[in-house]
MDAnalysis code that builds the backbone (N, CA, C; Angstrom):
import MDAnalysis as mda
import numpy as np

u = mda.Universe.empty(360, n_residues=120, atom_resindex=np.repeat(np.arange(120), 3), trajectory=True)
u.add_TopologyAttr("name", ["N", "CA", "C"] * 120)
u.add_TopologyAttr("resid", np.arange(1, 121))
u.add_TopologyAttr("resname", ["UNK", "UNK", "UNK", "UNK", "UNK", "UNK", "UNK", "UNK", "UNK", "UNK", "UNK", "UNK", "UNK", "UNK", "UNK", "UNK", "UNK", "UNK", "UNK", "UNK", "UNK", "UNK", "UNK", "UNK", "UNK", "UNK", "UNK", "UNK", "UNK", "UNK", "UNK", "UNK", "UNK", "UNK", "UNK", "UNK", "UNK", "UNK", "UNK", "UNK", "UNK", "UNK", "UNK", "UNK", "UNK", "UNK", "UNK", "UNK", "UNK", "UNK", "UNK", "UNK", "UNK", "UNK", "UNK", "UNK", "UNK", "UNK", "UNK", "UNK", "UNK", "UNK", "UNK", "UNK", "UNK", "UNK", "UNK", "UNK", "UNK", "UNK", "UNK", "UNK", "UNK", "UNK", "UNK", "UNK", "UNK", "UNK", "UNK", "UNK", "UNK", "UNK", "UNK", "UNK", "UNK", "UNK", "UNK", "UNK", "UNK", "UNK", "UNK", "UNK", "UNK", "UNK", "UNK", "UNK", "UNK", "UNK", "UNK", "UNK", "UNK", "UNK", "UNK", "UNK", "UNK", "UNK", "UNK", "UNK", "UNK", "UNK", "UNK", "UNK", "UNK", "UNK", "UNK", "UNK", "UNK", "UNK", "UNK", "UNK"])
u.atoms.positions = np.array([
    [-35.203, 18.292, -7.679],
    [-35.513, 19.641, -8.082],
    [-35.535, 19.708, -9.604],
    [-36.893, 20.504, -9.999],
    [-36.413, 20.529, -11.706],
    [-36.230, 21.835, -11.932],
    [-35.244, 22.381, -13.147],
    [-34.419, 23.600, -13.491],
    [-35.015, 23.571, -14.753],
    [-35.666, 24.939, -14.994],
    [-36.107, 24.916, -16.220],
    [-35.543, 26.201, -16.328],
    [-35.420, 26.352, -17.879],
    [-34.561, 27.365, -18.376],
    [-35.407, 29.195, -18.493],
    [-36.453, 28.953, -18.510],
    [-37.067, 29.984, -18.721],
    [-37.177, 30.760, -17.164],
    [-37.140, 30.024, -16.422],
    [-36.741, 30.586, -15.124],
    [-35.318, 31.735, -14.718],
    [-34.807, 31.824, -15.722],
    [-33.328, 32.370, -16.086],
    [-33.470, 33.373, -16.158],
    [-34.577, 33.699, -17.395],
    [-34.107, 35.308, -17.813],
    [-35.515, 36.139, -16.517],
    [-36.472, 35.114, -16.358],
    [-37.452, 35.580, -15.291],
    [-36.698, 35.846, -14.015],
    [-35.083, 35.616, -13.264],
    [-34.360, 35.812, -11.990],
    [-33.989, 36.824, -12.347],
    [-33.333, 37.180, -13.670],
    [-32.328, 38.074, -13.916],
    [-32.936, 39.766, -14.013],
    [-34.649, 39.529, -14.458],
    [-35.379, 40.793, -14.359],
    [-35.639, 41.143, -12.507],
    [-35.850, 39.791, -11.876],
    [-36.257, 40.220, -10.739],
    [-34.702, 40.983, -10.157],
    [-33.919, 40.254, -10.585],
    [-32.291, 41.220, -9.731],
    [-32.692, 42.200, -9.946],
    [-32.754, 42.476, -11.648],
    [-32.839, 44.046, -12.109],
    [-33.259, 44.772, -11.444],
    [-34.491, 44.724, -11.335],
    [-35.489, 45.276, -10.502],
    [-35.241, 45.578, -9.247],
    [-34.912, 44.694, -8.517],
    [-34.395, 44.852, -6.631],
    [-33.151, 45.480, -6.609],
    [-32.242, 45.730, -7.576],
    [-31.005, 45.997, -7.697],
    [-30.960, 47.993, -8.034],
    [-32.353, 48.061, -8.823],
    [-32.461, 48.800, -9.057],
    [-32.765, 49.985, -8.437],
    [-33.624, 49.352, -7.505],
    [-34.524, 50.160, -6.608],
    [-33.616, 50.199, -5.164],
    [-32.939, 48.836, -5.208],
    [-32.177, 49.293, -3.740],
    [-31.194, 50.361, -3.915],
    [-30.330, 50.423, -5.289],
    [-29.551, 51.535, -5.716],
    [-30.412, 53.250, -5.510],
    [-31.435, 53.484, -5.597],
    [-31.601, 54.713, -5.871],
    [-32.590, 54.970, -4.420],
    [-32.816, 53.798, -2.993],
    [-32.600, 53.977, -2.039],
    [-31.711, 53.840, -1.426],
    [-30.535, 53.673, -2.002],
    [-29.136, 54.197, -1.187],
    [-29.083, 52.927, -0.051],
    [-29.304, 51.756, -0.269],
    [-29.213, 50.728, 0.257],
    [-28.031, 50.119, 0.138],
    [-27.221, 49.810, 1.401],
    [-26.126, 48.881, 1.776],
    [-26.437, 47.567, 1.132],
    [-27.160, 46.558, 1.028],
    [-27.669, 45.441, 0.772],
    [-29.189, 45.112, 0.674],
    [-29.566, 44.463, 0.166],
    [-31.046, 43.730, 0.087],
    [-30.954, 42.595, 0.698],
    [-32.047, 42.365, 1.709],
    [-31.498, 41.509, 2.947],
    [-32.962, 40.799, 2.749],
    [-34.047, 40.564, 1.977],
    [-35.045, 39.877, 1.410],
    [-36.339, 40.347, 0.197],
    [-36.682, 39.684, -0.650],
    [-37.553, 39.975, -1.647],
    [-38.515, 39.024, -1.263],
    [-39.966, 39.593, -1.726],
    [-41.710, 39.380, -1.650],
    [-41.835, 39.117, -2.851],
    [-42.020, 37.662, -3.504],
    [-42.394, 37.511, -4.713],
    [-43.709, 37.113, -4.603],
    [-44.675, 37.504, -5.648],
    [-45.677, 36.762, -5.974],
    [-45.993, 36.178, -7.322],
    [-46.474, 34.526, -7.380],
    [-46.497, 34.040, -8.188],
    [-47.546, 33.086, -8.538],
    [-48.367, 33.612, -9.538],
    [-49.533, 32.236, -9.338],
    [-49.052, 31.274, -10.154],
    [-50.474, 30.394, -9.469],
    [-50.149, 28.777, -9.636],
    [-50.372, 28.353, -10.782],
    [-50.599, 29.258, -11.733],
    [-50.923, 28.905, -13.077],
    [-49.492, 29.650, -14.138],
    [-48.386, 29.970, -13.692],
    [-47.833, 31.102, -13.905],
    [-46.530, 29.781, -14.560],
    [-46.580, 29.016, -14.480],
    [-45.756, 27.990, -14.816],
    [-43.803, 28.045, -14.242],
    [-43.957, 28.786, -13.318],
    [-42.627, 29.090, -12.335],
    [-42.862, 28.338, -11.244],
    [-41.469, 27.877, -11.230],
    [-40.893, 26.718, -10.017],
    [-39.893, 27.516, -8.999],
    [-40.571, 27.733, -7.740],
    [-39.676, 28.383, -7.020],
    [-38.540, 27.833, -6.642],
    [-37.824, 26.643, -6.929],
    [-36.454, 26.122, -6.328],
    [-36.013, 26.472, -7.880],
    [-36.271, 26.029, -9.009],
    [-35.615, 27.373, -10.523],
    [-35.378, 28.603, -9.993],
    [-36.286, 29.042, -9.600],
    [-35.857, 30.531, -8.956],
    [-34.793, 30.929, -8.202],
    [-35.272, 30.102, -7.367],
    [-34.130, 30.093, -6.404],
    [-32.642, 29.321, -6.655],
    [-32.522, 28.703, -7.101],
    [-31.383, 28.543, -7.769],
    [-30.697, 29.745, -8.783],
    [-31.383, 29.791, -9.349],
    [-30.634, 31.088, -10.497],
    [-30.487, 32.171, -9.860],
    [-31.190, 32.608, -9.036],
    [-31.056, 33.919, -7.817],
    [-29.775, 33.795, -7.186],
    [-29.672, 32.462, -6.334],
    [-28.565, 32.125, -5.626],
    [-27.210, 32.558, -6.571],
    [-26.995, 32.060, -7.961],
    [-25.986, 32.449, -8.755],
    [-25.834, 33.621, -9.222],
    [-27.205, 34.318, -9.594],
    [-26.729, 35.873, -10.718],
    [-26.807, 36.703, -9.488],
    [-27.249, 36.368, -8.041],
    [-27.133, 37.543, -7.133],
    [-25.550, 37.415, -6.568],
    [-24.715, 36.511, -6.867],
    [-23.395, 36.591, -6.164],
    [-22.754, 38.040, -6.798],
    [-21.731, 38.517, -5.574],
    [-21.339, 39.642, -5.642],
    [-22.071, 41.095, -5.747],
    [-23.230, 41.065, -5.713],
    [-24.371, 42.316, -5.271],
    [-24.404, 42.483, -4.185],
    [-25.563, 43.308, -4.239],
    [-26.412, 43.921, -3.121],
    [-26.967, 42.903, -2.763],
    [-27.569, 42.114, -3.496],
    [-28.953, 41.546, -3.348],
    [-28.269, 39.637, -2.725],
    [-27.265, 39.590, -2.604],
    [-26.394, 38.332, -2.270],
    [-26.804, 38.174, -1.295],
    [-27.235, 36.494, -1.059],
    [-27.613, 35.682, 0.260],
    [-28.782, 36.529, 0.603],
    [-29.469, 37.506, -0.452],
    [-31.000, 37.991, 0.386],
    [-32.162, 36.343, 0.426],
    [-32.947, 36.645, 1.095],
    [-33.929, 35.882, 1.037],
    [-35.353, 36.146, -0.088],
    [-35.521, 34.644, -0.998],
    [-36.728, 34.808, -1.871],
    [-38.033, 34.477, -0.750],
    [-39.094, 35.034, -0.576],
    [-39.986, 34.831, 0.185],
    [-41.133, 34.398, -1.354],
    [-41.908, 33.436, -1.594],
    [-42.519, 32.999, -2.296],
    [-43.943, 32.885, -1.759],
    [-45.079, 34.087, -2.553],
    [-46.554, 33.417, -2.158],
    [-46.995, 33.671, -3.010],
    [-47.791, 32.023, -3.186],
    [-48.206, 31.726, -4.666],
    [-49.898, 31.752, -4.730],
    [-50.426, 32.813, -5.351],
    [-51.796, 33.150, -5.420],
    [-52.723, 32.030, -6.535],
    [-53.604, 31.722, -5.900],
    [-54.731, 30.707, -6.677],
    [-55.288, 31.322, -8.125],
    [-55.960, 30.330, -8.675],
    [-56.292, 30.421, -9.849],
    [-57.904, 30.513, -9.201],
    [-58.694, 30.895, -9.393],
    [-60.088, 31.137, -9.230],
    [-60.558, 31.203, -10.566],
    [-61.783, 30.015, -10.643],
    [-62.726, 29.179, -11.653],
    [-64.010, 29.667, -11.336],
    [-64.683, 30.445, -12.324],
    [-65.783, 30.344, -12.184],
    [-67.116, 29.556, -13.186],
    [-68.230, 29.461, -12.368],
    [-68.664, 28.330, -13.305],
    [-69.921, 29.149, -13.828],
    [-69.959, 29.239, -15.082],
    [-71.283, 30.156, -15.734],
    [-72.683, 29.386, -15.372],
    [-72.394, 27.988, -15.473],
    [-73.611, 27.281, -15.318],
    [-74.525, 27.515, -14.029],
    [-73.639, 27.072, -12.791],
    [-74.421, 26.781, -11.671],
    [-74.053, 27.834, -10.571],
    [-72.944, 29.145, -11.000],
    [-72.287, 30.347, -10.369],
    [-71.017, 29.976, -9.184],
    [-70.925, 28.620, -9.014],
    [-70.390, 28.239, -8.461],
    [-68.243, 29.013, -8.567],
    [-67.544, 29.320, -7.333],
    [-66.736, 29.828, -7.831],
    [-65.524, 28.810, -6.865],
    [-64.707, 28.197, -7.479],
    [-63.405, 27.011, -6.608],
    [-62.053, 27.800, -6.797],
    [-61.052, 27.457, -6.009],
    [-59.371, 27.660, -6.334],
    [-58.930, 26.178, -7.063],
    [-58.350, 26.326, -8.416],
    [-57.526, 25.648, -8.878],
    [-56.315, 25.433, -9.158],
    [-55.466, 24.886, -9.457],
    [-54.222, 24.618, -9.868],
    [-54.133, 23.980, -11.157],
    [-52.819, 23.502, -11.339],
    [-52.466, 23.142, -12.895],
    [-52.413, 21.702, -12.521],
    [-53.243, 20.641, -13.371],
    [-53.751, 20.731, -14.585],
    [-55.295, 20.568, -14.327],
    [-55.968, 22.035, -14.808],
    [-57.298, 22.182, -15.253],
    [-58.201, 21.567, -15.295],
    [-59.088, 21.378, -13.962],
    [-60.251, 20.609, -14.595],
    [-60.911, 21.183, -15.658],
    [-61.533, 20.691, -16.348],
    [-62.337, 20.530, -17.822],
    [-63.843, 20.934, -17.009],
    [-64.391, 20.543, -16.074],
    [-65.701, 20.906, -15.401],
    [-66.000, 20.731, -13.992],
    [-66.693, 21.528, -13.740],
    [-66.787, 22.182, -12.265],
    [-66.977, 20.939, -11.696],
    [-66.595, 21.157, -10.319],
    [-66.956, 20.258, -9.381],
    [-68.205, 20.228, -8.677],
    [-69.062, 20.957, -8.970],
    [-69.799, 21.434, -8.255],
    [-71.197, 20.708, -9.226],
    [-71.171, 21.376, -10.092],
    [-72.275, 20.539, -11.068],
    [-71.884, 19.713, -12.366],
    [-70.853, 19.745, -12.829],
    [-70.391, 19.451, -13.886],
    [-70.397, 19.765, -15.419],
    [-70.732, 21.161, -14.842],
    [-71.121, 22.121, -15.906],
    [-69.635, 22.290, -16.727],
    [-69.218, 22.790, -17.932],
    [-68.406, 22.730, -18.689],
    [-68.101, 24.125, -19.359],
    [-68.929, 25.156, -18.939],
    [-68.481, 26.607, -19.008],
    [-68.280, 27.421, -18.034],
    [-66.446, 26.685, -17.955],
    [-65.699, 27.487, -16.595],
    [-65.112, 28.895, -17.471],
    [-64.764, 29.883, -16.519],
    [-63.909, 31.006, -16.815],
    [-62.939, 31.410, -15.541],
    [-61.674, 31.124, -15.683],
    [-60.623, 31.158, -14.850],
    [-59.939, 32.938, -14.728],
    [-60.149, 33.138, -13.723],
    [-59.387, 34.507, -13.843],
    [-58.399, 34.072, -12.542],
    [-57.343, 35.044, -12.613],
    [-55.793, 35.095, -11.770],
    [-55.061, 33.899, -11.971],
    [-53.813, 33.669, -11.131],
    [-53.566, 32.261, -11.373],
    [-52.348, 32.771, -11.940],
    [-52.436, 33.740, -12.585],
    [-50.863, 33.603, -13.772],
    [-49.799, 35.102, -13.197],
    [-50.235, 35.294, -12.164],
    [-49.439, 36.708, -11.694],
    [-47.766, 36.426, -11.289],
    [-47.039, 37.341, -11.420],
    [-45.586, 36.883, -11.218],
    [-44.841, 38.413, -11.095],
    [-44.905, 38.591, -9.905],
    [-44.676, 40.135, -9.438],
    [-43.450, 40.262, -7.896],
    [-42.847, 41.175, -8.283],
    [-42.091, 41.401, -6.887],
    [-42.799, 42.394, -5.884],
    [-43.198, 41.878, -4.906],
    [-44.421, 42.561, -4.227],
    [-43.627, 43.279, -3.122],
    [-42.217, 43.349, -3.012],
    [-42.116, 43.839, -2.168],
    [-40.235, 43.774, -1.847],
    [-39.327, 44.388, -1.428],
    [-38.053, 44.193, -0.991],
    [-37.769, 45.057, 0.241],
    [-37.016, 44.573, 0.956],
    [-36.472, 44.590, 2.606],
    [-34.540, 44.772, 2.358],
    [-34.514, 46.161, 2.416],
    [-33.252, 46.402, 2.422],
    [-32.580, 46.987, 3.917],
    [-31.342, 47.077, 3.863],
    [-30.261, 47.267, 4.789],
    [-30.140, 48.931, 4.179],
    [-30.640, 49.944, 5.191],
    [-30.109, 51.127, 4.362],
    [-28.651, 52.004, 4.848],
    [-27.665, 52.616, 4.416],
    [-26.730, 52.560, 4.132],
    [-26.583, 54.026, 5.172],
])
């Protein structure tokens, strides 16, 4: 597993957040979170999940479940219109013709799409 540090303060907003919202629905516990994260977004879900596992001890949000779905990077190719899903690391030119004026949109999203609480 690799632990990268920037994954840290990115767990500690998602508590915030689920912690936040389960508080002002009057929630007993948070019993799972909907993350979404693209594949270009440079987050490692076992980082995640590790640092979750630690800054959620003693909450609400303790022993909830991270549910992880990681949305594609979509390439499009100006040359030949051609449009692929990519990942990291970047082809340089399409597969399709080998044209060299790609434009990548999504890929970098990193959102809590959703939490599943215990209400009180």
């Amino acid at each position: 597993m690799i632990i990268t540090v920037h994954e840290l303060a990115v767990t500690q907003g998602i508590l915030d957040v689920t912690l936040d919202a389960a508080n002002k629905a009057g929630a007993r516990r948070i019993i799972a979170i909907d993350l979404v994260i693209g594949e270009l977004s440079g987050m490692v879900d076992d980082s995640i999940q590790f640092y979750f596992d630690f800054l959620s001890r003693d909450t609400l949000a303790e022993n909830a479940a991270l549910r992880f779905r990681r949305e594609p990077a979509i390439v499009g190719c100006w040359d030949c219109g051609g449009k692929f899903e990519a990942s990291a690391p970047l082809s340089p030119v399409c597969p399709q013709c080998g044209g060299a004026r790609l434009q990548v949109t999504g890929g970098r999203e990193f959102r809590v799409e959703s939490i599943e609480v215990a209400e009180s």
